[in-house]
PDB file of N, CA, C and O in Angstrom:
ATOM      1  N   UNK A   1     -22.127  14.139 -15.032  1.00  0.00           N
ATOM      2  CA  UNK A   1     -22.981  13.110 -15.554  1.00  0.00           C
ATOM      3  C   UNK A   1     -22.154  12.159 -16.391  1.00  0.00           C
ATOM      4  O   UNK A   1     -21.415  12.527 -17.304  1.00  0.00           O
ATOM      5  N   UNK A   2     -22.368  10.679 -15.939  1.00  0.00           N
ATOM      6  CA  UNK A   2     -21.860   9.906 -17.402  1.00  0.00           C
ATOM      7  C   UNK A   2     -22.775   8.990 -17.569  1.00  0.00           C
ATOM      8  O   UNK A   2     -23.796   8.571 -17.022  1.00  0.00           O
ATOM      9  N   UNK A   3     -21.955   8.752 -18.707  1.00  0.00           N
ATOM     10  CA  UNK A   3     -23.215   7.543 -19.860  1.00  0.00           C
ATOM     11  C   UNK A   3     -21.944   6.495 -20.130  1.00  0.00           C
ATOM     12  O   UNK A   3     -20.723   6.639 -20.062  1.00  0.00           O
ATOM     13  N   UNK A   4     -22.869   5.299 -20.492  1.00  0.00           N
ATOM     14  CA  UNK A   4     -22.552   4.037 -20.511  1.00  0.00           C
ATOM     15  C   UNK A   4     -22.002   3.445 -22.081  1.00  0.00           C
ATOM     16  O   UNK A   4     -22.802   3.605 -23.003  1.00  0.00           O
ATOM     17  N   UNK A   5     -21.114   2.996 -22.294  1.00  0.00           N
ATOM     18  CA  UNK A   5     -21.086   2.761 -23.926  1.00  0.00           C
ATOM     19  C   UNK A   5     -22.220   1.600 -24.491  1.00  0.00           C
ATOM     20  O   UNK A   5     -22.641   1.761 -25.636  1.00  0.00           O
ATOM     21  N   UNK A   6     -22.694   0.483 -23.725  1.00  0.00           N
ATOM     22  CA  UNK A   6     -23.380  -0.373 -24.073  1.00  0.00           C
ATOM     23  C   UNK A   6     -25.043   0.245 -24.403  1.00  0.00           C
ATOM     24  O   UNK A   6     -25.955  -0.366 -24.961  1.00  0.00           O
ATOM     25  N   UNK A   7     -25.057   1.994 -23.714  1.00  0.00           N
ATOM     26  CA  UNK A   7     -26.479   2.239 -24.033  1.00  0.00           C
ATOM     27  C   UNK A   7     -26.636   2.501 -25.898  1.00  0.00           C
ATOM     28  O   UNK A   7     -25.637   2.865 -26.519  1.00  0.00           O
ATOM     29  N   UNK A   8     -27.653   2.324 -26.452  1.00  0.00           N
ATOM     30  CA  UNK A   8     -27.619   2.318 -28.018  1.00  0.00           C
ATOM     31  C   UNK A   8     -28.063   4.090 -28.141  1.00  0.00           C
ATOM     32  O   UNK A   8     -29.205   4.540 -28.234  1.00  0.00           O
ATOM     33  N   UNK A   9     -27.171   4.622 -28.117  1.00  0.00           N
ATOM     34  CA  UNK A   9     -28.069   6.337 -28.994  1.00  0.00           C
ATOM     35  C   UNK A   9     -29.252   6.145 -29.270  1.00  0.00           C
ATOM     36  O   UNK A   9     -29.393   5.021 -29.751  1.00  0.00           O
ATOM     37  N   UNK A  10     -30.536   6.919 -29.168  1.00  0.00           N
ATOM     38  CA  UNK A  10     -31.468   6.776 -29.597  1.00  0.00           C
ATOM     39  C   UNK A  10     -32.715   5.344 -29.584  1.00  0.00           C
ATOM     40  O   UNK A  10     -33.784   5.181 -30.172  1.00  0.00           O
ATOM     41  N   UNK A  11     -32.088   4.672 -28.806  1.00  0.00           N
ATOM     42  CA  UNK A  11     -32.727   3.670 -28.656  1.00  0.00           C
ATOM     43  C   UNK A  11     -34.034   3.953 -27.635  1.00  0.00           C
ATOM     44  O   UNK A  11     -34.967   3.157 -27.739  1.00  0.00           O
ATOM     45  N   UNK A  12     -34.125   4.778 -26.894  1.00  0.00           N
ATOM     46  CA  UNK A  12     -35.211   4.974 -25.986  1.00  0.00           C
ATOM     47  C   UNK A  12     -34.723   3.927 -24.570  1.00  0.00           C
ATOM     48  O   UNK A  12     -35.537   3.677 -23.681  1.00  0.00           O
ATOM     49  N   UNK A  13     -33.845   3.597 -24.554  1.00  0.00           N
ATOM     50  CA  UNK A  13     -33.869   2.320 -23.541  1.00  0.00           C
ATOM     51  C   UNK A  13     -32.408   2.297 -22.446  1.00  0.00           C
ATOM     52  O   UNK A  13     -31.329   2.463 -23.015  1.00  0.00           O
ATOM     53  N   UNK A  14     -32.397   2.154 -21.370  1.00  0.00           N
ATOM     54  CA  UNK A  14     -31.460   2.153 -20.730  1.00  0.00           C
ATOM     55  C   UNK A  14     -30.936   0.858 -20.240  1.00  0.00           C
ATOM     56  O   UNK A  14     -31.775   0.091 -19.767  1.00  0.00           O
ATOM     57  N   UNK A  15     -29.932   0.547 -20.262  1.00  0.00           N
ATOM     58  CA  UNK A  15     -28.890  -0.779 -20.571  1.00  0.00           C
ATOM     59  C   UNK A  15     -28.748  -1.223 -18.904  1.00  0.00           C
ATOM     60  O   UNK A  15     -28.622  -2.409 -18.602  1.00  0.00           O
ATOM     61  N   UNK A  16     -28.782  -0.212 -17.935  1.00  0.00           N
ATOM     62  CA  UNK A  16     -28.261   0.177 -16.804  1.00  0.00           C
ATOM     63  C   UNK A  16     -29.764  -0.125 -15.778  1.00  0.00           C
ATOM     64  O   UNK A  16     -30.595   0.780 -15.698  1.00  0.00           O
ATOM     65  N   UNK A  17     -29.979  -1.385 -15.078  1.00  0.00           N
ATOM     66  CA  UNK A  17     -31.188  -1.431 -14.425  1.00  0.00           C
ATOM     67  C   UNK A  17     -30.873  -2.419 -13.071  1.00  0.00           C
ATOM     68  O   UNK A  17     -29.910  -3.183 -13.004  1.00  0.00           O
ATOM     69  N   UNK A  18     -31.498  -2.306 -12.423  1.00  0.00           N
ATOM     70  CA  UNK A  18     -31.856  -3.461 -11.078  1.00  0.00           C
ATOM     71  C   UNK A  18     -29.952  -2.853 -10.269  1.00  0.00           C
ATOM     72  O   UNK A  18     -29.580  -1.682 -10.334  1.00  0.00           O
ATOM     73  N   UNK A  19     -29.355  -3.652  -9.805  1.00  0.00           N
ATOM     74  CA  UNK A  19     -28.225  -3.911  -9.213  1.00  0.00           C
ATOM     75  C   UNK A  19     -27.118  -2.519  -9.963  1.00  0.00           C
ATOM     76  O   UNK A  19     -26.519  -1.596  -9.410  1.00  0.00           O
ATOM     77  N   UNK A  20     -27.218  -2.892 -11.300  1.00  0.00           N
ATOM     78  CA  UNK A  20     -26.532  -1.662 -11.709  1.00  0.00           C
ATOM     79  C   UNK A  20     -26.804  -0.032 -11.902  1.00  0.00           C
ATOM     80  O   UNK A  20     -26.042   0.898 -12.167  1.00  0.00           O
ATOM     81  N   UNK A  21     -28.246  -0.105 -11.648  1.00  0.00           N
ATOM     82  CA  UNK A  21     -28.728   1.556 -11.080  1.00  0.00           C
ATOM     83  C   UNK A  21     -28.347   1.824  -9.662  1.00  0.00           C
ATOM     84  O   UNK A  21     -28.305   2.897  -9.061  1.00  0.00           O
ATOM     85  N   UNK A  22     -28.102   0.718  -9.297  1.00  0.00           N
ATOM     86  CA  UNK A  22     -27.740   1.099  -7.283  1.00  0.00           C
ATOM     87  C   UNK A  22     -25.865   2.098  -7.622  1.00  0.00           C
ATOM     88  O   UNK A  22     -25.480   3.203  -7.237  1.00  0.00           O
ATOM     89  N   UNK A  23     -25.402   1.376  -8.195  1.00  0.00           N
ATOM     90  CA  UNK A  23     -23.942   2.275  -8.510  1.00  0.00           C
ATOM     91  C   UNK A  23     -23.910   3.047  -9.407  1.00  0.00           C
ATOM     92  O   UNK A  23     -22.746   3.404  -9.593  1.00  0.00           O
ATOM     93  N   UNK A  24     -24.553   3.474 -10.034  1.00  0.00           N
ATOM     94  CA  UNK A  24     -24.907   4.388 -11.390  1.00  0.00           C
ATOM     95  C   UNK A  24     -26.276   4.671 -11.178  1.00  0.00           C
ATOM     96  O   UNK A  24     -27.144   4.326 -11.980  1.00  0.00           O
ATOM     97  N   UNK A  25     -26.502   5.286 -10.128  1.00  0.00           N
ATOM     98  CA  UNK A  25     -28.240   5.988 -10.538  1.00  0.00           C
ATOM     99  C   UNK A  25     -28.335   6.685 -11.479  1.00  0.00           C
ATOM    100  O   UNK A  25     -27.440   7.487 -11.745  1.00  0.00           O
ATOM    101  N   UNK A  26     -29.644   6.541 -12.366  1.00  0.00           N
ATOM    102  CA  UNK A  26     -29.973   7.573 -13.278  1.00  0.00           C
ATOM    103  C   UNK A  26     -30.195   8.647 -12.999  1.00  0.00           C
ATOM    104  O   UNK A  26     -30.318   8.846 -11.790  1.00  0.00           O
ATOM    105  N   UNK A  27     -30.341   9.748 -13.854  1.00  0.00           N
ATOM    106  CA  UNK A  27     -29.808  10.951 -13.945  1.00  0.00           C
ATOM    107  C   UNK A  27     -31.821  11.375 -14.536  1.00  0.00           C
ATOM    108  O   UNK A  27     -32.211  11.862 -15.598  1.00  0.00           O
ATOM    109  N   UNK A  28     -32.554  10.962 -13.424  1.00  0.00           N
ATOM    110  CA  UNK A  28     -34.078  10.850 -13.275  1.00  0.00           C
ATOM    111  C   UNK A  28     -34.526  12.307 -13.487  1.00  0.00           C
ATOM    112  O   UNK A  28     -34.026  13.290 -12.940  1.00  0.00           O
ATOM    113  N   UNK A  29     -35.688  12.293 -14.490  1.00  0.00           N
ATOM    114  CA  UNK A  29     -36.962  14.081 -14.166  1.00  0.00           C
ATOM    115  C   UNK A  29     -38.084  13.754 -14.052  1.00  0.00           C
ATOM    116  O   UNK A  29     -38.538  12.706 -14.512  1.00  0.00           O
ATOM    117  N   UNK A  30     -38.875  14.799 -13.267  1.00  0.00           N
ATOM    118  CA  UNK A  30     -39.936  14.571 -13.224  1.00  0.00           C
ATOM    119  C   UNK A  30     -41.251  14.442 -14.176  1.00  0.00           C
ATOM    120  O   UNK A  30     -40.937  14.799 -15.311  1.00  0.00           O
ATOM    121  N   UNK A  31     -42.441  14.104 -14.108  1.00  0.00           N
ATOM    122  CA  UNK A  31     -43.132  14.208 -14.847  1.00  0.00           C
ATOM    123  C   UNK A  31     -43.541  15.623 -16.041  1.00  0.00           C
ATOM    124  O   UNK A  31     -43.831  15.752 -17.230  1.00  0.00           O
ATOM    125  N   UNK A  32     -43.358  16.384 -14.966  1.00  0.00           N
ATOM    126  CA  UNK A  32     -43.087  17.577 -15.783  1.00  0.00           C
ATOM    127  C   UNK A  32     -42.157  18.219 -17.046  1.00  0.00           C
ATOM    128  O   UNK A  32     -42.382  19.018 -17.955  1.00  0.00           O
ATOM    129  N   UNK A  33     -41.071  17.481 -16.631  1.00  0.00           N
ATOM    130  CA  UNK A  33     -39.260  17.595 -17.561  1.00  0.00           C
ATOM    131  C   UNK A  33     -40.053  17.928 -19.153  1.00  0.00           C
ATOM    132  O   UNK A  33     -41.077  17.369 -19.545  1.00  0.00           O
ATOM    133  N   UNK A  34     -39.432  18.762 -19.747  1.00  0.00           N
ATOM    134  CA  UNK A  34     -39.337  18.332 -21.103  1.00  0.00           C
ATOM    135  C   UNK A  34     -37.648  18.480 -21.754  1.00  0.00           C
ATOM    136  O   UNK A  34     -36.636  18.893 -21.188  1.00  0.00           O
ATOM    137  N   UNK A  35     -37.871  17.889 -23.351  1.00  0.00           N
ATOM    138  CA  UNK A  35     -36.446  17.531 -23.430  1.00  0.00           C
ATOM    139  C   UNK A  35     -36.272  18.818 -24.074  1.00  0.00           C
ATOM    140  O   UNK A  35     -37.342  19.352 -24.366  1.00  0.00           O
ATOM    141  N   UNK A  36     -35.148  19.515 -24.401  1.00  0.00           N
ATOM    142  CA  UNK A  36     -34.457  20.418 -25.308  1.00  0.00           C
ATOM    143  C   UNK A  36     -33.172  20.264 -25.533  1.00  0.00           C
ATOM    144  O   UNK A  36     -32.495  19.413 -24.958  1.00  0.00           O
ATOM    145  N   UNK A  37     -32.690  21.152 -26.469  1.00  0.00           N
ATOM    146  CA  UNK A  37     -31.362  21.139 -27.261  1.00  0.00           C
ATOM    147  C   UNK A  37     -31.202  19.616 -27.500  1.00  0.00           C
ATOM    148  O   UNK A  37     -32.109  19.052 -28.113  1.00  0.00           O
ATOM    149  N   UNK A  38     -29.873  18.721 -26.969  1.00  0.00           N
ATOM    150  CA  UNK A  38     -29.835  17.726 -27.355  1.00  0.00           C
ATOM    151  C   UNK A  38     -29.892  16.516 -25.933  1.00  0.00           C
ATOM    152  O   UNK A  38     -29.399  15.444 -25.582  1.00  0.00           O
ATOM    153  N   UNK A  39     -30.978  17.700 -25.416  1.00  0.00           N
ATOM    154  CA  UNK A  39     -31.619  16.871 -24.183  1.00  0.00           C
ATOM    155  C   UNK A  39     -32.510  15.648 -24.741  1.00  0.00           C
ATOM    156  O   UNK A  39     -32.810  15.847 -25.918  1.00  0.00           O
ATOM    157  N   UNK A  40     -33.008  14.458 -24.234  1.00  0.00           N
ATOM    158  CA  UNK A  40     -34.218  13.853 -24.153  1.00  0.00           C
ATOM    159  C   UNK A  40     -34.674  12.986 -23.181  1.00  0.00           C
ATOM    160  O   UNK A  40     -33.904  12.526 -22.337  1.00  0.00           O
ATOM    161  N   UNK A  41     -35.839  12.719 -23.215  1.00  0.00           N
ATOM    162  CA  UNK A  41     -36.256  11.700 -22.677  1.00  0.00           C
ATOM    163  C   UNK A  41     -36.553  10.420 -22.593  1.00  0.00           C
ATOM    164  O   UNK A  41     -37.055   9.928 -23.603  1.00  0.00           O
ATOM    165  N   UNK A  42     -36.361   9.629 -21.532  1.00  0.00           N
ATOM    166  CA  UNK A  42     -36.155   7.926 -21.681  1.00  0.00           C
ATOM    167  C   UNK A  42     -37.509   7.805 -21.101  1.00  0.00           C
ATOM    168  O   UNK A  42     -38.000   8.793 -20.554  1.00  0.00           O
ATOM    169  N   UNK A  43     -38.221   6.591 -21.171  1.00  0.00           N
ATOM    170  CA  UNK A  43     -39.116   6.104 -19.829  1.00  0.00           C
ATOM    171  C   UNK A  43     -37.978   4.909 -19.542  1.00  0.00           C
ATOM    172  O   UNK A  43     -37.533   4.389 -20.565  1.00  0.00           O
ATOM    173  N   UNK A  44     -37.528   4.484 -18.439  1.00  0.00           N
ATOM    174  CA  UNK A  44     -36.986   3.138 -17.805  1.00  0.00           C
ATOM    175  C   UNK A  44     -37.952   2.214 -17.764  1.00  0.00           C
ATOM    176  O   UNK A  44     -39.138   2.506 -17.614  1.00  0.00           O
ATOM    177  N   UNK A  45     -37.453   0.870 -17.912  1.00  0.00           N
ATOM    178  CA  UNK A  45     -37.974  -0.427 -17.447  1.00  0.00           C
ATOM    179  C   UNK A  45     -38.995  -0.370 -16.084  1.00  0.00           C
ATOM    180  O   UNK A  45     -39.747  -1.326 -15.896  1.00  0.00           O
ATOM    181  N   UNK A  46     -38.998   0.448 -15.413  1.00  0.00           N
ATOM    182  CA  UNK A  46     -39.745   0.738 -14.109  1.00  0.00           C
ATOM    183  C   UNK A  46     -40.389   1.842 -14.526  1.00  0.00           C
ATOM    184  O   UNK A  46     -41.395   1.612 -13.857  1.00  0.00           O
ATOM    185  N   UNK A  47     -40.691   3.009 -15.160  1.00  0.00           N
ATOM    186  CA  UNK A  47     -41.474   3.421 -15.667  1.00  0.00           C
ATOM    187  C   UNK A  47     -41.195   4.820 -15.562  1.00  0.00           C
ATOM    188  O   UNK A  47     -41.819   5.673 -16.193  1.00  0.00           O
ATOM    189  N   UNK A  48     -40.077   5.105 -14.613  1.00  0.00           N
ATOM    190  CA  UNK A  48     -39.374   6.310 -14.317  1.00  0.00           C
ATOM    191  C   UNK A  48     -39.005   7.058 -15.891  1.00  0.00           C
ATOM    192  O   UNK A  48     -38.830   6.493 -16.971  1.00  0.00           O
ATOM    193  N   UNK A  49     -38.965   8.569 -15.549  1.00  0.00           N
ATOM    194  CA  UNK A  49     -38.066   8.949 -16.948  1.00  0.00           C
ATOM    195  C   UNK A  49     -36.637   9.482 -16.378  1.00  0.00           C
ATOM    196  O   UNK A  49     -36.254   9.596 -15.214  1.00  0.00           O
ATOM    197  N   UNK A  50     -35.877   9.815 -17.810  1.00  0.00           N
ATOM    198  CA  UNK A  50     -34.269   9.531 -17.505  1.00  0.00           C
ATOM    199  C   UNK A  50     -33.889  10.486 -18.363  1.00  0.00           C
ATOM    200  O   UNK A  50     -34.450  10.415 -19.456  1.00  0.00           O
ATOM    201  N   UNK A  51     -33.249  11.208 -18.248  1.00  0.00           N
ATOM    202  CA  UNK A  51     -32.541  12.571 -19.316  1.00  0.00           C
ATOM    203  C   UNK A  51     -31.565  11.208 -19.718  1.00  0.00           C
ATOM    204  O   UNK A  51     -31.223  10.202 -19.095  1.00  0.00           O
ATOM    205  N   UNK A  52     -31.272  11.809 -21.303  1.00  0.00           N
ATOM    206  CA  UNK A  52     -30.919  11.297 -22.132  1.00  0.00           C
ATOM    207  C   UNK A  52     -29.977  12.746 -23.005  1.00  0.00           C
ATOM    208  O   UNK A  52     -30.547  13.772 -23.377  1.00  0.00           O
ATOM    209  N   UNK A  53     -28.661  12.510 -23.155  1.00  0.00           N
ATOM    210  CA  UNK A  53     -27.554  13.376 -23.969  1.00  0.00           C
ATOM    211  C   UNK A  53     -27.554  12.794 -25.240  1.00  0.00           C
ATOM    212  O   UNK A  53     -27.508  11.564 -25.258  1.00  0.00           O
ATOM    213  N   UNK A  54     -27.596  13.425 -26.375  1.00  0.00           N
ATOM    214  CA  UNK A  54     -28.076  12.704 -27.874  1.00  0.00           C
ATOM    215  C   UNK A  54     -27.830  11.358 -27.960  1.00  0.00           C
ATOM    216  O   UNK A  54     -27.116  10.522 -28.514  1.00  0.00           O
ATOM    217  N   UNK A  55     -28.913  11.535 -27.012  1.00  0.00           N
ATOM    218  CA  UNK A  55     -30.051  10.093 -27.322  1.00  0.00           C
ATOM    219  C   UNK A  55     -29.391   9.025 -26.005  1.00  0.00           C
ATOM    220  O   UNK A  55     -30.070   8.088 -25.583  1.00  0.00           O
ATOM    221  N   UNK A  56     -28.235   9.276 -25.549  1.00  0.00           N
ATOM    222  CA  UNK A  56     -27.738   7.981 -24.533  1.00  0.00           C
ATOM    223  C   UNK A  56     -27.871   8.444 -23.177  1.00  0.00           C
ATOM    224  O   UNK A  56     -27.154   9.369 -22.795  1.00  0.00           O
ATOM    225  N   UNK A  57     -29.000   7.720 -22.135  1.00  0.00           N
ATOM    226  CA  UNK A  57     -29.246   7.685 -20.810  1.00  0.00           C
ATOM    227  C   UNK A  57     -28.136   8.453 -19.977  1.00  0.00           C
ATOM    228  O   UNK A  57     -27.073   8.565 -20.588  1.00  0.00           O
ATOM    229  N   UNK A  58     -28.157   8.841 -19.084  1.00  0.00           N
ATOM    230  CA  UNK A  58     -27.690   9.585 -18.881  1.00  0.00           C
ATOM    231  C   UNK A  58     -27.678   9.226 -16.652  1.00  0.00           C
ATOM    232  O   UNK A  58     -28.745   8.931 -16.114  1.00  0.00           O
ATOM    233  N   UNK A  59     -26.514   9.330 -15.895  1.00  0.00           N
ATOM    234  CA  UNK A  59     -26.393   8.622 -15.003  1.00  0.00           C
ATOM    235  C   UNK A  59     -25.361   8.993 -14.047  1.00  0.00           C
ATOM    236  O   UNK A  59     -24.268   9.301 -14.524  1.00  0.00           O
ATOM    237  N   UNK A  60     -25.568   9.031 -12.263  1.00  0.00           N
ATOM    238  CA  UNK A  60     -24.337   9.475 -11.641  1.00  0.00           C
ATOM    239  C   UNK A  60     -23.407   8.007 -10.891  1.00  0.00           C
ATOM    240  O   UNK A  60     -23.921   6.932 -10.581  1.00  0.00           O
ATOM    241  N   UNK A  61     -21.983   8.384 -10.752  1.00  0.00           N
ATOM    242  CA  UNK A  61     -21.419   7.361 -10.257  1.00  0.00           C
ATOM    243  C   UNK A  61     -21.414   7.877  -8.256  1.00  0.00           C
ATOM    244  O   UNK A  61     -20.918   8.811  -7.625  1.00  0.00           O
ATOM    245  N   UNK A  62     -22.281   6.619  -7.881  1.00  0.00           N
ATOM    246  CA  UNK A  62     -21.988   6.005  -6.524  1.00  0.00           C
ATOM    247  C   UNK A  62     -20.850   6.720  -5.154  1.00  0.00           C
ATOM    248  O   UNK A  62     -21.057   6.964  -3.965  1.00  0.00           O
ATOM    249  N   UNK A  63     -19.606   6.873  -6.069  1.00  0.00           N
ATOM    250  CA  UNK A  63     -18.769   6.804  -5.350  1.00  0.00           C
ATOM    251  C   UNK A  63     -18.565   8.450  -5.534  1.00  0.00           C
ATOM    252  O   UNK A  63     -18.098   9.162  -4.645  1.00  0.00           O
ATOM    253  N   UNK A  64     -18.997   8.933  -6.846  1.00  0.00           N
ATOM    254  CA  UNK A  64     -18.472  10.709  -6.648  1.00  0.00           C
ATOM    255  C   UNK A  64     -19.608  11.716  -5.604  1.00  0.00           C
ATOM    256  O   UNK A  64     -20.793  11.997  -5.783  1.00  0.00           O
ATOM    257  N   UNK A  65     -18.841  12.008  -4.705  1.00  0.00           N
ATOM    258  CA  UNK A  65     -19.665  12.618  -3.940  1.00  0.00           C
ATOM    259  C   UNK A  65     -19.642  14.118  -4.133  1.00  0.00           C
ATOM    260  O   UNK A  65     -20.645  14.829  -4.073  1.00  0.00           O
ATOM    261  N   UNK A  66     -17.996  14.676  -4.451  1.00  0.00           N
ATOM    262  CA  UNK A  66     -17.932  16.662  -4.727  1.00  0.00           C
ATOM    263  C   UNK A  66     -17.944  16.716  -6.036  1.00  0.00           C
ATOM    264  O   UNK A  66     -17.347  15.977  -6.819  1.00  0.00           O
ATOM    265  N   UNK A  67     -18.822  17.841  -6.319  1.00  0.00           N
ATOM    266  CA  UNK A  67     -18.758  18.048  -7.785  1.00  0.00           C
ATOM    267  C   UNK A  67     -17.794  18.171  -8.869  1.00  0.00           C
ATOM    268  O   UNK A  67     -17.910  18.182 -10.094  1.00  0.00           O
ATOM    269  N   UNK A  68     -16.791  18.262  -8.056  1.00  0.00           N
ATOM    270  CA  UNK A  68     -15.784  17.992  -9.396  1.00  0.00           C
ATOM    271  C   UNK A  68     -14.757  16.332  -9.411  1.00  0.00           C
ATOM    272  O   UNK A  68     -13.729  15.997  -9.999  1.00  0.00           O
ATOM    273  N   UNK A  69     -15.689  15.634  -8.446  1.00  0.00           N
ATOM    274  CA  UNK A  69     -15.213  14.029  -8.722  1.00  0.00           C
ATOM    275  C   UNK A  69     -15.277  13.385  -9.885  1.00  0.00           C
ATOM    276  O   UNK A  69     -16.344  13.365 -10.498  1.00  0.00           O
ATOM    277  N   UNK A  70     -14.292  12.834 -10.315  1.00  0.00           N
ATOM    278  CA  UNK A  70     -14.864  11.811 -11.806  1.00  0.00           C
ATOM    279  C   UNK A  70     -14.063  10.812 -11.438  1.00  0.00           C
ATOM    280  O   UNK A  70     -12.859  10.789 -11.692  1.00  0.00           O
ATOM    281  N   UNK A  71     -14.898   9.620 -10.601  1.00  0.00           N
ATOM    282  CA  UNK A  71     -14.082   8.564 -10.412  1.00  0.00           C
ATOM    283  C   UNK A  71     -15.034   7.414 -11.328  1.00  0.00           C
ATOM    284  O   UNK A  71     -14.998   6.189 -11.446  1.00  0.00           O
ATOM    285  N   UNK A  72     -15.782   8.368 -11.824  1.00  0.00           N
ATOM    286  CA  UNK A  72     -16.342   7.179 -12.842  1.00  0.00           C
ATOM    287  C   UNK A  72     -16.191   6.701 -13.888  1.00  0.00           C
ATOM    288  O   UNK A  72     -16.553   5.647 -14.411  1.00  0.00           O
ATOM    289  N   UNK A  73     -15.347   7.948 -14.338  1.00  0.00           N
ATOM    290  CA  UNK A  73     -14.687   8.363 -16.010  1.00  0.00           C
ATOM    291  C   UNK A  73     -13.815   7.387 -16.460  1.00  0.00           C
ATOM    292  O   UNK A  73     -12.658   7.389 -16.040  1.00  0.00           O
ATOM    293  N   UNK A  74     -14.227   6.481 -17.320  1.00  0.00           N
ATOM    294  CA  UNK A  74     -13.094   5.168 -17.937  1.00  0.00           C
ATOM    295  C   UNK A  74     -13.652   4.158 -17.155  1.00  0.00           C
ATOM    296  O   UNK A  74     -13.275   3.085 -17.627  1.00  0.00           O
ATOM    297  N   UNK A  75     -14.465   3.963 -16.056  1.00  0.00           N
ATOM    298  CA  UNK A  75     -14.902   3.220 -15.115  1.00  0.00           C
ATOM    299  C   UNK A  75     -15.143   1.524 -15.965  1.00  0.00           C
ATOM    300  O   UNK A  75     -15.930   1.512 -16.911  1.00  0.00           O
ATOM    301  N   UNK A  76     -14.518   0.336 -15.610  1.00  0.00           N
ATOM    302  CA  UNK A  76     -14.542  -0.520 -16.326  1.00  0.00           C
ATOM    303  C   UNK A  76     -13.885  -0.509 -17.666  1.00  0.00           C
ATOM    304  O   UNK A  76     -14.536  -0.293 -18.688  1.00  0.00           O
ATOM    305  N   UNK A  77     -12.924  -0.681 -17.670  1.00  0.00           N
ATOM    306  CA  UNK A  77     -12.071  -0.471 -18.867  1.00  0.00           C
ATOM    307  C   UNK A  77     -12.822   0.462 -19.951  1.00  0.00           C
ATOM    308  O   UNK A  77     -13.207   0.166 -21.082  1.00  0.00           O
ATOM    309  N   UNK A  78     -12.902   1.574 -19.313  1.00  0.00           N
ATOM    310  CA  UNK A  78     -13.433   2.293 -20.661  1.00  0.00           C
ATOM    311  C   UNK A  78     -15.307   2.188 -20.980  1.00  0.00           C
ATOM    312  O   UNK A  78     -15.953   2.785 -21.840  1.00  0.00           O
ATOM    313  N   UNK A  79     -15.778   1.220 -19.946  1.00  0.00           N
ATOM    314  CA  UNK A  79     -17.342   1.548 -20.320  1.00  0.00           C
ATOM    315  C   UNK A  79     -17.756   2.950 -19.949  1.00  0.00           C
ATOM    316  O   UNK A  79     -18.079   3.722 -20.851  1.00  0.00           O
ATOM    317  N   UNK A  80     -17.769   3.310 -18.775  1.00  0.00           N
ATOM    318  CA  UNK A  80     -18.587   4.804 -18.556  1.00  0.00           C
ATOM    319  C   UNK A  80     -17.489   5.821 -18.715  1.00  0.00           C
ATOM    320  O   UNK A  80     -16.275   5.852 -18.514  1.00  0.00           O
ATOM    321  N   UNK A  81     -18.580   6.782 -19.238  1.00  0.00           N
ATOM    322  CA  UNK A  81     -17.267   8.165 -19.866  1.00  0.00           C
ATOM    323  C   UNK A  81     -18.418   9.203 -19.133  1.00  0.00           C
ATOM    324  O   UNK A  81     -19.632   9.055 -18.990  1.00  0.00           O
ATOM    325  N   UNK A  82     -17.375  10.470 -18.680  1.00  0.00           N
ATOM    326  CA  UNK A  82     -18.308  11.837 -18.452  1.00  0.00           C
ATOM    327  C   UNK A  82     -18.473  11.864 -19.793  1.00  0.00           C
ATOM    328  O   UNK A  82     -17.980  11.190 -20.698  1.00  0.00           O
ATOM    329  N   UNK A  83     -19.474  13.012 -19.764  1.00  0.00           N
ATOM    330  CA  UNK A  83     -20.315  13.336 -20.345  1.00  0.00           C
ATOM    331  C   UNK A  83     -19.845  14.981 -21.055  1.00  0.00           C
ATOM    332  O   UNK A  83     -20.144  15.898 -20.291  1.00  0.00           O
ATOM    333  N   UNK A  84     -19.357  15.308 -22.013  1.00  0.00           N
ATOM    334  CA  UNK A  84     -18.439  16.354 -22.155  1.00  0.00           C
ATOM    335  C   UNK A  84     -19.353  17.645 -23.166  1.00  0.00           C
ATOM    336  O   UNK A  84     -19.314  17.590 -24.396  1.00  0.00           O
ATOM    337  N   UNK A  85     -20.128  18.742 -22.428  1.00  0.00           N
ATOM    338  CA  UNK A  85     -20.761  19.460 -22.977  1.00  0.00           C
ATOM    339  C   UNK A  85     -20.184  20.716 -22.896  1.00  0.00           C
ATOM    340  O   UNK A  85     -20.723  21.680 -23.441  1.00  0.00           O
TER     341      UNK A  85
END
């Protein structure tokens, strides 16, 4: 999973929408999801919800297809970082 530096912690809101969810889909739960530990929940601009890692949206890169790909990591000089739990 990575997250975006432009998302705000705790803001409830994801930075990442329209054109830029097509290469970074969110990291989506269902209606059911609830949040724990330093899980939470987003609603998106479209109304979807979005796991959230203390507090920042949370999202996969496009291009990693095997689970141990991180071609997203540093992606844009340093905007998207895995996610290190």
């Amino acid at each position: 999973m990575i997250r975006i530096k432009q998302d705000q912690a705790g803001s409830g809101k994801s930075t990442c929408n329209g054109d830029c969810a097509i290469n970074w889909p969110p990291l989506l739960v269902d209606k059911n999801a609830t949040s724990y530990w330093d899980y939470s929940i987003i609603t998106r601009d479209d109304g979807k919800q979005q796991f959230a890692y203390k507090g920042k949206p949370l999202y996969f890169f496009i291009m990693d297809k095997k689970p141990d790909d991180r071609n997203g990591d540093n992606y844009l000089n340093g905007a998207w970082h895995i996610v290190k739990m």
